[in-house]
C-alpha positions as CSV (number, residue, x, y, z in Angstrom):
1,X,3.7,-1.0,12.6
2,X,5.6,-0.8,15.6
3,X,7.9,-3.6,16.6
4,X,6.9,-6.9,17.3
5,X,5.4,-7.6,21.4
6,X,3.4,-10.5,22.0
7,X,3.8,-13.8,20.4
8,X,0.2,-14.8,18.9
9,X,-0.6,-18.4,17.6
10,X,-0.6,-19.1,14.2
11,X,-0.6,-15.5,13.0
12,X,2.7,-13.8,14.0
13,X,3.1,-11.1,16.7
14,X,1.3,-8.6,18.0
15,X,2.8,-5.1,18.1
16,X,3.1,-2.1,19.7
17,X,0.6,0.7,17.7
18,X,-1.6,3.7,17.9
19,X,-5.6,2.3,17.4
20,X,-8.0,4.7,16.4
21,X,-11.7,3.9,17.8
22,X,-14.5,5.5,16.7
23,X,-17.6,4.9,18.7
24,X,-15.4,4.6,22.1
25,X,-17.7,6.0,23.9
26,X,-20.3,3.4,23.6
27,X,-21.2,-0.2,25.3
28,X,-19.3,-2.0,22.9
29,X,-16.7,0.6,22.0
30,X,-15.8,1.2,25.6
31,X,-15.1,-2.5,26.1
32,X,-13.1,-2.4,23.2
33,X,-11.0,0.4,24.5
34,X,-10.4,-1.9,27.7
35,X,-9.3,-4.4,25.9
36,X,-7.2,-2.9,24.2
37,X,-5.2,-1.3,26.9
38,X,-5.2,-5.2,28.9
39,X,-4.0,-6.6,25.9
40,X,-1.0,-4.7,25.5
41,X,1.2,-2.3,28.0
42,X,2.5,-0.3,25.3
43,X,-1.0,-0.1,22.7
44,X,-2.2,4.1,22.4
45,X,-5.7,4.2,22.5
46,X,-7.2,7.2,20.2
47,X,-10.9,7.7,20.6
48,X,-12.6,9.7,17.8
49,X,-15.5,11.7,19.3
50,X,-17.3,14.8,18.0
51,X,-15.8,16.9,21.6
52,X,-12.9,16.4,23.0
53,X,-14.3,17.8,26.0
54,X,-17.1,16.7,27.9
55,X,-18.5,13.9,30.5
56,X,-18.0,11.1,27.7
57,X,-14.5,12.3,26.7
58,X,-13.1,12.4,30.4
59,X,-14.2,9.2,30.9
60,X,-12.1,7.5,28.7
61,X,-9.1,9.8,29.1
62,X,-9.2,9.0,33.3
63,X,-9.2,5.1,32.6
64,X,-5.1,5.3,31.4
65,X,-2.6,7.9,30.3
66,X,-2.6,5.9,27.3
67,X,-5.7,6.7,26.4
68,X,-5.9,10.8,24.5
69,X,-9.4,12.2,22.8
70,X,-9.5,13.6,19.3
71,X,-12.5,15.7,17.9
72,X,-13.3,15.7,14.3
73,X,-16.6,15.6,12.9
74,X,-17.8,13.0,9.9
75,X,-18.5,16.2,7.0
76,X,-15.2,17.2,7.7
77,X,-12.5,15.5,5.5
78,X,-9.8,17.4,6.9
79,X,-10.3,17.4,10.3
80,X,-10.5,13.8,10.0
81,X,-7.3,13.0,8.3
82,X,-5.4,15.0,11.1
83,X,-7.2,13.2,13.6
84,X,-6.2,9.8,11.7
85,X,-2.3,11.2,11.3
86,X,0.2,8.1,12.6
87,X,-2.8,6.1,13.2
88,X,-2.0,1.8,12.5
89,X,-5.3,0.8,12.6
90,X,-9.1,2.2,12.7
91,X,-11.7,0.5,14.9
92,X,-15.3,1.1,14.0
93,X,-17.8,1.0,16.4
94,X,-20.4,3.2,15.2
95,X,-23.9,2.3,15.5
96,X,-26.9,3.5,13.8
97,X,-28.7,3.1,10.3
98,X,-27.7,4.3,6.9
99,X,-26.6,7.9,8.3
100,X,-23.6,5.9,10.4
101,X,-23.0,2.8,9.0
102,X,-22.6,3.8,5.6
103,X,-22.0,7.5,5.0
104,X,-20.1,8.0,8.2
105,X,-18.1,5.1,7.9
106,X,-17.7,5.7,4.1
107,X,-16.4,9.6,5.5
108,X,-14.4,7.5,8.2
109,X,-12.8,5.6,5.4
110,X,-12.0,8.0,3.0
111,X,-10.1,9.8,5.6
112,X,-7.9,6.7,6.7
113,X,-7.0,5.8,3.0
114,X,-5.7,9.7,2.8
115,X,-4.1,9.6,5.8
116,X,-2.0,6.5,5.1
117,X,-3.5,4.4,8.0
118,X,-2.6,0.6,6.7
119,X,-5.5,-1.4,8.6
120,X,-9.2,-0.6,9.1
121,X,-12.0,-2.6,10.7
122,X,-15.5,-2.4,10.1
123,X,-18.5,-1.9,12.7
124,X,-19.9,-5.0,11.8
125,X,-19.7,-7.3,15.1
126,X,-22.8,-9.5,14.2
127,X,-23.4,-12.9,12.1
128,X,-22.9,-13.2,8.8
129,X,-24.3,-11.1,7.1
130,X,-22.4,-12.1,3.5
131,X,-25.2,-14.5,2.1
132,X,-28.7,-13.1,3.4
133,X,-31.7,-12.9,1.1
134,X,-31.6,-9.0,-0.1
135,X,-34.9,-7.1,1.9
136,X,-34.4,-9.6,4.6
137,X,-32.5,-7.8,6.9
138,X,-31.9,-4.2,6.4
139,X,-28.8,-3.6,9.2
140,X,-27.0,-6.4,7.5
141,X,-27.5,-5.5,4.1
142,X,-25.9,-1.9,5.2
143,X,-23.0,-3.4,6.8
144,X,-23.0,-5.4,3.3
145,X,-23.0,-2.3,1.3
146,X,-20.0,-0.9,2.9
147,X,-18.0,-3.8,3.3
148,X,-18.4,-3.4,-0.7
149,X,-16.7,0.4,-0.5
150,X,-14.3,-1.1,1.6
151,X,-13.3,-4.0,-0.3
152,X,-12.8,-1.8,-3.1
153,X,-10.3,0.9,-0.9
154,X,-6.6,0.4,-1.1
155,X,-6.4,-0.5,2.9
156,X,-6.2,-3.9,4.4
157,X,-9.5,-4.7,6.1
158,X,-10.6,-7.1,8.9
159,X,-14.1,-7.9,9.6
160,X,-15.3,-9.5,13.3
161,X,-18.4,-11.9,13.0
162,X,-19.4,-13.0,16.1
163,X,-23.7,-14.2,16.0
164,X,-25.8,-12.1,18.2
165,X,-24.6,-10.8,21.5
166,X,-25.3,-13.5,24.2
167,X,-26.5,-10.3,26.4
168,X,-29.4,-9.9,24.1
169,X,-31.0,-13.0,25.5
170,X,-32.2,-12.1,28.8
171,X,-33.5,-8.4,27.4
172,X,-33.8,-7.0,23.8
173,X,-34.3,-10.6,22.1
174,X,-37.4,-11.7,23.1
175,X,-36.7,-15.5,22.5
176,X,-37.1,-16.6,25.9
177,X,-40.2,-15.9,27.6
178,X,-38.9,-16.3,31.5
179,X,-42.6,-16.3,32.9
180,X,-44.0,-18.7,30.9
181,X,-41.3,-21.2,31.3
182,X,-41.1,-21.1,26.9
183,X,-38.2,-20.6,24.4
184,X,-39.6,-19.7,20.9
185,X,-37.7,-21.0,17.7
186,X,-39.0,-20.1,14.1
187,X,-39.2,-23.1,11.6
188,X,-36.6,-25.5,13.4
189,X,-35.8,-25.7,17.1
190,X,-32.5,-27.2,15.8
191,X,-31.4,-24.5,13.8
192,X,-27.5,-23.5,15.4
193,X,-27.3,-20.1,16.7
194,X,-24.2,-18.6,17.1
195,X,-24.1,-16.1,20.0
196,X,-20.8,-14.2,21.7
197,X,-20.8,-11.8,24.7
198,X,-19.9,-8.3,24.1
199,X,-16.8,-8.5,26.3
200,X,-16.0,-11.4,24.4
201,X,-16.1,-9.3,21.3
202,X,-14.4,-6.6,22.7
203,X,-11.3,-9.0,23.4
204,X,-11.3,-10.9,20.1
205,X,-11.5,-7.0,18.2
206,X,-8.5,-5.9,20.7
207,X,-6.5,-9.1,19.3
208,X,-7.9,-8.1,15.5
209,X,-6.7,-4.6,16.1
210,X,-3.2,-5.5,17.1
211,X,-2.7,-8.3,14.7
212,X,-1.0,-7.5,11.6
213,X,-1.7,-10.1,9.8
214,X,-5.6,-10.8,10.4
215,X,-7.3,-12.0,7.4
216,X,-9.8,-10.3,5.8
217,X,-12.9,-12.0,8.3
218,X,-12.1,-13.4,11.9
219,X,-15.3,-16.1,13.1
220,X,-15.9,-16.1,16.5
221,X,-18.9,-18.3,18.9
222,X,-18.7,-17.9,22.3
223,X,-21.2,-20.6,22.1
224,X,-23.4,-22.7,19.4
225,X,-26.7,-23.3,20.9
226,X,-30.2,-24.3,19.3
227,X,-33.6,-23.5,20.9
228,X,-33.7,-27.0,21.8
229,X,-30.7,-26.5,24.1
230,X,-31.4,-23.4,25.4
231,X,-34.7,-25.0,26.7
232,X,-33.0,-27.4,28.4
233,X,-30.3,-25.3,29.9
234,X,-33.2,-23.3,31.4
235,X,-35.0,-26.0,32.6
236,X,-31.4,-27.4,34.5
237,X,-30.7,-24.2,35.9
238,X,-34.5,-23.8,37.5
239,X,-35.4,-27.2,38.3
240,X,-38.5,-26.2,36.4
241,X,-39.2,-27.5,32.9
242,X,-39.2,-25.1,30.2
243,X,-40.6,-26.0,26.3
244,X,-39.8,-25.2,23.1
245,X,-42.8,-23.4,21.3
246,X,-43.1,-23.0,17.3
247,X,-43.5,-19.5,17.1
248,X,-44.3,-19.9,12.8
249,X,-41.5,-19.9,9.8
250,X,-39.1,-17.8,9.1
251,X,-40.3,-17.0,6.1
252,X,-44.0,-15.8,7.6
253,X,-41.4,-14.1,10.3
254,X,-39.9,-12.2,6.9
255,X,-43.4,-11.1,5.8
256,X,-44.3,-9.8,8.8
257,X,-41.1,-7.7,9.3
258,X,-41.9,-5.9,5.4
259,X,-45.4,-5.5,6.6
260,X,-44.0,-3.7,9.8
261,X,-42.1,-1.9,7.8
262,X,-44.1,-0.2,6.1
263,X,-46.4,0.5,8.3
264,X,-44.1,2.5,10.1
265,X,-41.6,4.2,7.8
266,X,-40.4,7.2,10.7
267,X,-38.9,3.6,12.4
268,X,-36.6,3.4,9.0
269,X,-34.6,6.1,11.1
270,X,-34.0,3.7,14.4
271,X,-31.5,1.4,14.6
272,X,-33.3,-1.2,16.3
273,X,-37.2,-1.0,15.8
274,X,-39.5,-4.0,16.5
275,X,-39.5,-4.9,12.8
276,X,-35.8,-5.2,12.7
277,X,-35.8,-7.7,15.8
278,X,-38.1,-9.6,14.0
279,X,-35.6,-9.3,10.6
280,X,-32.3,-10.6,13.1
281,X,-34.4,-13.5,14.3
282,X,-34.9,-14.4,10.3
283,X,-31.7,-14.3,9.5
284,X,-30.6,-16.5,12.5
285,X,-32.8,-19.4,12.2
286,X,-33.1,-19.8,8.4
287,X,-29.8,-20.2,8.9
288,X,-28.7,-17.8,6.3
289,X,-26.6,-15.8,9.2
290,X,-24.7,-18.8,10.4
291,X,-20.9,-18.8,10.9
292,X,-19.0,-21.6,9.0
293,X,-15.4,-21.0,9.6
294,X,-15.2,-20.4,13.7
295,X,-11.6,-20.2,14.9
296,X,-11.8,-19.6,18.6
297,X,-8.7,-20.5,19.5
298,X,-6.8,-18.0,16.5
299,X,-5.4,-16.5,19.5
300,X,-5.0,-18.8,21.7
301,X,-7.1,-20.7,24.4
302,X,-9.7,-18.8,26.6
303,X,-12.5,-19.3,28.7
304,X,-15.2,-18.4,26.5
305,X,-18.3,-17.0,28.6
306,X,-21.6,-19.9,27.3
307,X,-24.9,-19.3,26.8
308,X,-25.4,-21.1,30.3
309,X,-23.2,-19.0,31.8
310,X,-25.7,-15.4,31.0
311,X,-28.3,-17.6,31.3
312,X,-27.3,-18.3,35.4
313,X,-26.6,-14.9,35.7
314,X,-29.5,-13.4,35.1
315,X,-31.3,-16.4,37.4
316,X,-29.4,-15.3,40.1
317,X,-29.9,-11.9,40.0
């Protein structure tokens, strides 16, 4: 896989390679691609899109003449595997529900095995997902089911856990209520949450990506908060004091994500619906989600970007 560059702690080298990354034209996939191209001068970046023409597809070929656009689409087997020819390593980022994360990245799969491609690494980017209770949380339980087909796949595999996106906090996860000065916690306001930035993410995936010899799962926290923390974090930055408020179990939180459910089936087709919110926030403060074997320093020291450090941001702006 290319010949060795950039001396990485504890796991070998990095090396020159051509990375495959499907879903580059999103939030989290074009960070990815970024990264990527800082972390290594001579890295070709191959985005997989269903055009290789088009708004999206300039984009990423006017950030570096290192970057090139391939079109395939997921139904075609062929197409793919030429796309994938002299590929090192696949990088998932495709979002969605069952239609994407399985049978698209099952598709996805398929074609790297046939195409020889030695690495491949999952869209999973979340917490852990490994030890949920089954109808708990229905994204993890998907990224479950193909970490399964890949496990099973002669290719070497290498999934990033990071928690929940730090970003989520001041917008989609409604844990902190700004106007009323209250941070809601289910069943413990000391339950540790693990939460990483995308960009954070993106870099530690660039590092996966170029590293041979990742293992199977890398664990990642930009930070380890609680609600407890968070509260008083908030009420430091503001000079105002905010509280922690009970908000009910997780387990009543469980419930009330089924009942969501299925009173709104045509939702089972959104990647994010409310009731799926409420099934992240389960699996984060039961605990089941939490991340045991962190190693933020597996390639070497960094200024991670905290919890406090969003949280400032988004006071300030």
């Amino acid at each position: 896989m290319g010949r060795c560059r950039t001396p990485v702690r504890s796991v070998g080298c990095m090396t020159s390679s051509i990375v495959l990354v499907a879903g580059a034209t999103g939030d989290l996939g074009s960070r990815i691609v970024d990264a990527l191209l800082a972390a290594d001068p001579d890295v070709r970046v191959r985005a997989l899109s269903r055009s290789a023409t088009g708004l999206a597809a300039d984009r990423l070929t006017t950030r570096s003449d290192r970057v090139s656009v391939v079109s395939a689409a997921y139904d075609d087997h062929d197409g793919l595997v030429s796309a994938l020819a002299g590929v090192d390593v696949v990088v998932s980022v495709l979002s969605g529900t069952r239609s994407v994360v399985v049978d698209a990245q099952t598709a996805l799969l398929a074609a790297a095995v046939d195409a020889g491609v030695p690495r491949f690494v999952p869209s999973d980017y979340s917490a852990d997902y490994r030890a949920i209770t089954p109808g708990t949380n229905r994204n993890f339980e998907l990224r479950r089911e193909f970490a399964a087909a890949l496990d099973a796949a002669p290719i070497r595999a290498t999934s990033v856990l990071n928690g929940a996106f730090t970003d989520m906090l001041t917008g989609q996860a409604p844990m902190i209520l700004f106007d009323r000065r209250t941070v809601l916690y289910w069943s413990s306001p000391d339950q540790l949450l693990d939460f990483t930035t995308k960009d954070d993410t993106a870099r530690v995936t660039a590092r996966v990506a170029l590293d041979p010899d990742a293992p199977r799962v890398v664990e990642v926290a930009g930070d380890r908060v609680t609600a407890r923390s968070v509260a008083d974090t908030l009420s430091r930055l503001t000079g105002t004091r905010f509280r922690t408020q009970w908000a009910g179990t997780a387990s009543t939180l469980s419930a009330m994500a089924r009942v969501g459910r299925r009173l709104s089936r045509a939702d089972d087709a959104e990647p994010f619906p409310a009731w799926q919110g409420m099934q992240y926030f389960v699996s984060m403060f039961s605990g089941e989600a939490e991340l045991h074997h962190v190693a933020n320093d597996r390639y070497g020291p960094h200024d991670w970007t905290t919890v406090r450090d969003v949280l400032a941001a988004h006071l300030q702006a």
